[in-house]
N, C-alpha and C positions, 0 to 999 in steps of 0.2 A: 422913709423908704429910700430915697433919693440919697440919704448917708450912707447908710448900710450896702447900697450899690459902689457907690464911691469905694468904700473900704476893702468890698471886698475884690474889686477891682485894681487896688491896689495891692494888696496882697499878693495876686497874681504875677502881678508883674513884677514887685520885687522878689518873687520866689524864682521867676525864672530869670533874673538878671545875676541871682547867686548861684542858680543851677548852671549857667550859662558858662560864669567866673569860675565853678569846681572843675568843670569839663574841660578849662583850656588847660588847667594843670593837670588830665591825665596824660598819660604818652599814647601817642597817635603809631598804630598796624600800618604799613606801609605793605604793596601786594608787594608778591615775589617774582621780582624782574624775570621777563619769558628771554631767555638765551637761543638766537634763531641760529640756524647752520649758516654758515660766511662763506662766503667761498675765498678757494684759494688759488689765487692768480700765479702763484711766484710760478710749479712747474707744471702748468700744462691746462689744458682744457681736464674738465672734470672731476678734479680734485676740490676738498671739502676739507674745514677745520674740523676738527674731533671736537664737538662742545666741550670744554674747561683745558682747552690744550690749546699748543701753540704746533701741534702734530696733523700735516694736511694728510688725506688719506684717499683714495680713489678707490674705485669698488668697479671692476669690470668683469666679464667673461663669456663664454663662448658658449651654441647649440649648432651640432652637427648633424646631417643626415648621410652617410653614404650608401651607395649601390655599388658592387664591383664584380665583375666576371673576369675568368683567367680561367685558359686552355688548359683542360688535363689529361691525363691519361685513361683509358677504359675502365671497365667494372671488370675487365679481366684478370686486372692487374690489383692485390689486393693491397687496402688505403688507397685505392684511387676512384674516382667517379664524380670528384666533387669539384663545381665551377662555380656558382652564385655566393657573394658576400653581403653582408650588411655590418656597420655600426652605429648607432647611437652615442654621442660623446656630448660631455658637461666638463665643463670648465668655469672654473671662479680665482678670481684675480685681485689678492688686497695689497695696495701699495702706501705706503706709510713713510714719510717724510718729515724731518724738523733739521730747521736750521741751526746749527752750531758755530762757537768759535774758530770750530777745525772744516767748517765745509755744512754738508750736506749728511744725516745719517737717515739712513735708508734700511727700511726692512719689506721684504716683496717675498708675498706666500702665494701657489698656486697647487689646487689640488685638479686632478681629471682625474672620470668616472666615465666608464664605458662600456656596450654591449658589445661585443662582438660575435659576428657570426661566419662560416665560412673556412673548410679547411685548408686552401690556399692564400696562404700569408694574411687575409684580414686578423685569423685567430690564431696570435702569434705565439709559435714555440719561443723564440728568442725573447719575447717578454715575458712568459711562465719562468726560462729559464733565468731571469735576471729576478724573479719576484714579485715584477711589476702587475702580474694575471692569476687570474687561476681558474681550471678549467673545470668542465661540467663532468659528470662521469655516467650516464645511460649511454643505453645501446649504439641511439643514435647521434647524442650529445659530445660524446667523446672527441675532443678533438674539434670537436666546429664549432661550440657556444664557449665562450669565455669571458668575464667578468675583469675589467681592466679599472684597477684603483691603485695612484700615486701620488705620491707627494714632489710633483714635475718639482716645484721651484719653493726652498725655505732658506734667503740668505740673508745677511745683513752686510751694506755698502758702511763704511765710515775712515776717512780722513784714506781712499785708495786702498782701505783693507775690504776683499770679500771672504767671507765666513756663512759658510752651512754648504746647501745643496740648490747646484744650481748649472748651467750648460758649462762644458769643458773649455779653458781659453785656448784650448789647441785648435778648435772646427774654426772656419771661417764660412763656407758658402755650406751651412746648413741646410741644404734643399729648399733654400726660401722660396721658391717657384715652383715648387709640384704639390702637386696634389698627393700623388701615390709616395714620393720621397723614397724612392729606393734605387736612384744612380751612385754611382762606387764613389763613394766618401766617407769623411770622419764627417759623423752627425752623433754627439752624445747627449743630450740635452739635460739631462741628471745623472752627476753626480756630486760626491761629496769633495769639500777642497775646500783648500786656504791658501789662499791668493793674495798680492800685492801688486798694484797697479802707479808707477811713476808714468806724469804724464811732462812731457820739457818739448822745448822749441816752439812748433808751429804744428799742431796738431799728430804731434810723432807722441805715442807711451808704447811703454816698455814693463810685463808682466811674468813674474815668477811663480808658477803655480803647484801646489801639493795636493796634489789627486788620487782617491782614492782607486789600489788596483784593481780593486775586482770588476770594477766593470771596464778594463780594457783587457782582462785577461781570456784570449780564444786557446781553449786547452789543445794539451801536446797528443800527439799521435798515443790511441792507447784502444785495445782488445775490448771487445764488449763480451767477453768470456775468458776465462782462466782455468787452470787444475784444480780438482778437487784435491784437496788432502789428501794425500799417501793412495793416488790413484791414480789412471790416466785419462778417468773422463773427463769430462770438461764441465763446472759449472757459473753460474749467471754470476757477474759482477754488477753490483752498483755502481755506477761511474761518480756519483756523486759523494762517495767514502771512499772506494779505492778503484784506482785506473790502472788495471795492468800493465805493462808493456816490457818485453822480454830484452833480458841480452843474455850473451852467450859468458859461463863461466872457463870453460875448458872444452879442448879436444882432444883426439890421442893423436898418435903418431902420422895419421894419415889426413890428417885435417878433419875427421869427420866431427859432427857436434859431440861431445858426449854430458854435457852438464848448459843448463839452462835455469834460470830462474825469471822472476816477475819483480818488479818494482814499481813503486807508486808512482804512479804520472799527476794523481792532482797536483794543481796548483795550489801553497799555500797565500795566506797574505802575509810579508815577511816584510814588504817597506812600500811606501808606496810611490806612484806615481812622478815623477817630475816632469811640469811642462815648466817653456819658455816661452814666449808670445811678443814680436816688434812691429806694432800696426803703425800705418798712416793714413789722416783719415783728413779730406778734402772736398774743397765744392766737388770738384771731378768725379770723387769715388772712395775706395778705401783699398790698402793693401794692406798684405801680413806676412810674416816669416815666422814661423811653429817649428817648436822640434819636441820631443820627447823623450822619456831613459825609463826602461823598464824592467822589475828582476822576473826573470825565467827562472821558474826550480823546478825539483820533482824527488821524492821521496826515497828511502831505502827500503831491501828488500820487503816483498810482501811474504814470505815463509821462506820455506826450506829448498833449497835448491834440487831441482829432480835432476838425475845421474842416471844417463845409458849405458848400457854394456857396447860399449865399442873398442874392446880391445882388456889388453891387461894393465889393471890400476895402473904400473908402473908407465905404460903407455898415455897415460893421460896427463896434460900439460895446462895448466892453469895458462888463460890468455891474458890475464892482468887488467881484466874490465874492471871499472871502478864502479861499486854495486853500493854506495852508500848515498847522502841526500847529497845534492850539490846547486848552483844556483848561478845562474850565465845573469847575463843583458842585451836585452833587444832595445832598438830605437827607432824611431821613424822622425822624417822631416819633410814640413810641407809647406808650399808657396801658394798665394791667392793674390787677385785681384778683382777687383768691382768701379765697373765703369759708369758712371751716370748717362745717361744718354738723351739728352731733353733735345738736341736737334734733330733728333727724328722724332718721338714724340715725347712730349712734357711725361713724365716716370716711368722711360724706357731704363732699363739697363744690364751689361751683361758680367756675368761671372765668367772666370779660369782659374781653374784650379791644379795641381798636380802634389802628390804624395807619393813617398817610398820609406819602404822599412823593411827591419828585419827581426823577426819574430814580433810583429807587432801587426798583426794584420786589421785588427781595429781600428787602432789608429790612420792607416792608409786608407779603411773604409773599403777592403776588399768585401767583406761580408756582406755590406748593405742587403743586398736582395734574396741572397740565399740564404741566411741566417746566421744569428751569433752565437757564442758561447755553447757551442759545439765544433767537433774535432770532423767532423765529415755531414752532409745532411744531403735530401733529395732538391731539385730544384722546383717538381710540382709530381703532385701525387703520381705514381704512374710512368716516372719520368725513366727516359735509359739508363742512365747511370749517374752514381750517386759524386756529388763534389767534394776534395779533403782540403778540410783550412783550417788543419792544425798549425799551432803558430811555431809548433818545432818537433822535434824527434829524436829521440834516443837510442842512438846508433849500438844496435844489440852487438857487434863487433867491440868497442870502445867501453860502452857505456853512457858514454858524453852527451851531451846535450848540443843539437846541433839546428840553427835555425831557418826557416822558411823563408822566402822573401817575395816580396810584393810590391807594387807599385798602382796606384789609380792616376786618371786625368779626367777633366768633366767640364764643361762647358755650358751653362745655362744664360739664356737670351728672355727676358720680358720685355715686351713690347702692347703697347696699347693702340686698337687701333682706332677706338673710339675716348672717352671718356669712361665709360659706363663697359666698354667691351676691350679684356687685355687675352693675349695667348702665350704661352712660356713654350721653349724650343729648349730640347735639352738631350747631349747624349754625352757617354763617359765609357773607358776602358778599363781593365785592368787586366795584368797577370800575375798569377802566383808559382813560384816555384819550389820544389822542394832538394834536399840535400842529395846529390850525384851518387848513388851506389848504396843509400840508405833500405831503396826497395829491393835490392837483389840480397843484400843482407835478411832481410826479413823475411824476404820467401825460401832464403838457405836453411832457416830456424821451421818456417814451417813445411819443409822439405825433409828434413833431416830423416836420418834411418836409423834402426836400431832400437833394441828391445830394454826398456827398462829396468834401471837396477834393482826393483820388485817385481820383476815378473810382468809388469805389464807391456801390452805390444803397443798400444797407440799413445803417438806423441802427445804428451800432455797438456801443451800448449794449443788452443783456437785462435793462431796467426789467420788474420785476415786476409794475407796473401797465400794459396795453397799449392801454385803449381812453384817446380823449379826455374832459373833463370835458363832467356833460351829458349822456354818452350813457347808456347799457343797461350797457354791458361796463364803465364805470365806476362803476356803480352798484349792481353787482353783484360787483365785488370788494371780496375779504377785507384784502385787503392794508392795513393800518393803519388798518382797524376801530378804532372805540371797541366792547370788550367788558365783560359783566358776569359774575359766577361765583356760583354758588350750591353749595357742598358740605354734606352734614345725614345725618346718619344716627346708629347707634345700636348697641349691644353689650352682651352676655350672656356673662357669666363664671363659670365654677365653680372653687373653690378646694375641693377634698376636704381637703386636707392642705395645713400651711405650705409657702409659695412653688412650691406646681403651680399652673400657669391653663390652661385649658380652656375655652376658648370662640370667641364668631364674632362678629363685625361687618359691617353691611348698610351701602351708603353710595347717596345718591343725587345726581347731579352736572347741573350745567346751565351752559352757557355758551350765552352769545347776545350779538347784537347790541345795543347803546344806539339805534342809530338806522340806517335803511332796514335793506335786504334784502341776503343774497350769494346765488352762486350755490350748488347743491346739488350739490357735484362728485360725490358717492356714485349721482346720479340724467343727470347733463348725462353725454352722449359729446363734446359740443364739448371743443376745446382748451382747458385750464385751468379747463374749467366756467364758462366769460365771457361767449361769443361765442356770439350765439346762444341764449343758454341757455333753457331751458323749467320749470326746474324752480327755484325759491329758496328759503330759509328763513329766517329770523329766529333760530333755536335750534337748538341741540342737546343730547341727554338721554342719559344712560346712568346704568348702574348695574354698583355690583361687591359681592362679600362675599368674607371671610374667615375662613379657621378654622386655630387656634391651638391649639400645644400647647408649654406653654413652662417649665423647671424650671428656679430661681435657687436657689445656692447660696452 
């Protein structure tokens, strides 16, 4: 018994000393290495390697809350009644880096997404009309709720080149300190452009940029009505296919009109943009010198030219108006500076800024508050009289194209008075002017007398301007005023904890006249507030605030 154990005890063991010898000669599974995220130090707090790249990437973005009220006009006054604002805003921020032989290439996407409510300026026409919104359409939606969705920021940085969509190198003091952001400046924050950035010396570069025109182009004086066809009533234009605006073909022997037509005022895109950009940027602060060049054009006739009876054929004299497309250039130029200010307190610092242009009123940043990409708009529902910042005019005597000119200056102060508690001080100017004798021409055109070469008695043209020069009702229209703007006010911030802000901004606004009086449409029942009127001002005033609650991550 005692063998038979032995044996088969041995067995055992040498079975598994050969089992043992098969198993080292298989190949051995090895787990599959866990790849953690790394961080990446090179630029910046919060950046991350992409797992299997050498590409660092940062993921940030923003939650807003606003509340806003601004003074309006009555329920007397129809679109007007409305004071309360709100929006909702989401923001997401991916920034993407790798180092190269040539530098640094860089690709930075940001989208916002946003409610708006409110039909003083929270629910913006000027962003419906750039594409950036779009609005609600019930009874009582129209105009107050609107849906804000862009693509703010899509570029790529590499070796000094920017390429995509991304802020204009022409802004420099972008409204970094306000809340509400609507003192008279250039603030573009997207557009489209191709850029190149040399940078030499001692913190001196020097930037050549190709920018897309349509978002500095604020359209020319043009009719929100025109002739019917082979008639003398008037009907509705789409401003956004064709933009009336008249000049005079001929008159007869005694000056009077007798032939009139309409030509397209839109703006085409036909070249775009050129900015220039010489910043200096230092412990102290930063400055810049901007200029820009821009084409002005406008189209050839929109039909057939309507012909009064003012005498006999041979009496009428063709005045030699140039009535086909043609194409000027406007330009503006502006100066900044940013001063650091840590002896008063540690991330004090204040802006100056000033701009002038001609037919470029974007770029000077006269629009800011009143609105853009429109040729005339109200200042608040309700308001007396409406403001024109068309960027030129078509001189119905010539034909030509003749430009606007403008100027802003603006001044913003941050100051901290605590750590945790800052306030921004800010006020800014500007005026706009328009072309000397342009408006008596165009109230000649919708003055004019005389009975159509079909039989019809009313001028076939809806001139905005209706009385003669001279009179009351022309001297009381608004219609290509020279105006002035005054925006100023002031904000309180509380920061409890890194990147919450909690606070409000109060703003005070004024736009008026440079010279005489209009009518007070908010007060006249006459037609257009003209004719007749009783009531005029020289100014008008309002006020808005804001309150913010806003977490960056």
């Amino acid at each position: 018994m005692k063998l038979v154990k032995s044996l088969l005890l041995g067995s055992a063991a040498g079975l598994t000393v050969v089992a043992g010898a098969q198993a080292a000669d298989l190949p051995v599974k090895k787990a599959v290495p866990v790849e953690y995220v790394r961080v990446c130090s090179a630029y910046g707090a919060g950046f991350f390697y992409i797992p299997g790249t050498e590409t660092c990437l940062r993921i940030s973005g923003r939650a807003r809350y606003e509340a806003g009220y601004m003074t309006d006009g009555s329920r007397q006054v129809s679109g007007a009644g409305d004071a309360f604002q709100s929006r909702g805003l989401l923001r997401l921020n991916l920034d993407a880096r790798t180092q190269t032989g040539y530098g640094t290439l860089r690709a930075f996407v940001r989208a916002e997404i946003a409610s708006r409510t409110g039909q003083s300026k929270m629910s913006s026409g000027t962003q419906q009309r750039i594409a950036n919104a779009f609005p609600a359409f019930g009874q009582d939606t129209f105009g107050r709720v609107q849906e804000f969705v862009v693509a703010d920021k899509a570029f790529v940085q590499f070796a000094g080149l920017t390429a995509g969509r991304a802020s204009s190198f022409f802004d420099f003091y972008a409204h970094d300190f306000e809340i509400i952001a609507s003192t008279l400046g250039s603030d573009v924050p997207s557009t489209n452009l191709l850029a190149y950035t040399a940078k030499f010396g001692e913190g001196f570069s020097a930037t050549i940029s190709m920018e897309d025109p349509m978002f500095r182009k604020n359209p020319l004086y043009s009719q929100v009505a025109g002739p019917a066809a082979g008639a003398g009533t008037a009907s509705a234009f789409f401003q956004g296919t064709t933009a009336p605006t008249p000049i005079i073909i001929s008159r007869n022997a005694a000056g009077v009109v007798t032939g009139v037509t309409q030509i397209d005022a839109v703006e085409r895109s036909r070249m775009p943009d050129f900015v220039g950009a010489l910043r200096y940027d230092a412990a102290w602060g930063s400055a810049q010198l901007s200029a820009a060049v821009k084409d002005v054009n406008v189209g050839g006739p929109l039909g057939a030219a309507s012909t009064f009876v003012g005498g006999p054929a041979a009496a009428r004299v063709a005045t030699g108006a140039f009535v086909g497309a043609q194409t000027t250039y406007g330009w503006a130029v502006q100066g900044g500076v940013k001063i650091n200010a840590p002896f008063i307190a540690p991330g004090d610092a204040l802006y100056l800024q000033g701009a002038y242009g001609e037919g470029a009123s974007i770029y000077t940043g006269y629009t800011a508050f009143t609105g853009t990409y429109i040729n005339q708009t109200s200042v608040y529902g309700g308001n007396p009289f409406n403001q024109w910042l068309a960027d030129a005019v078509v001189n119905p005597n010539t034909g030509r194209i003749e430009l606007s000119n403008s100027f802003t200056v603006v001044g913003s102060y941050l100051h901290y008075w605590a750590p945790e508690w800052r306030s921004a001080f800010f006020g800014s100017y500007g005026e706009m002017r328009f072309p000397s004798g342009v408006r008596a021409a165009l109230a000649n055109i919708g003055t004019a007398a005389g009975t159509l070469a079909n039989g019809a008695t009313a001028y076939p043209t809806t001139n905005l301007i209706t009385a003669a020069p001279g009179t009351l009702g022309f001297g009381l229209s608004p219609v290509l005023r020279d105006t002035y703007q005054v925006v100023a006010g002031a904000s309180l911030i509380w920061s409890p904890v890194k990147d919450l802000d909690i606070g409000a901004e109060a703003q005070y606004i004024r736009v008026g006249t440079l010279n005489g009086r209009v009518a007070n449409a908010d007060r006249n029942t006459a037609a257009a507030g003209v004719a007749g009127a009783l009531y005029s001002v020289t100014k008008e005033d309002t006020f808005q605030a804001r309150f913010r609650v806003q977490r960056d991550f």
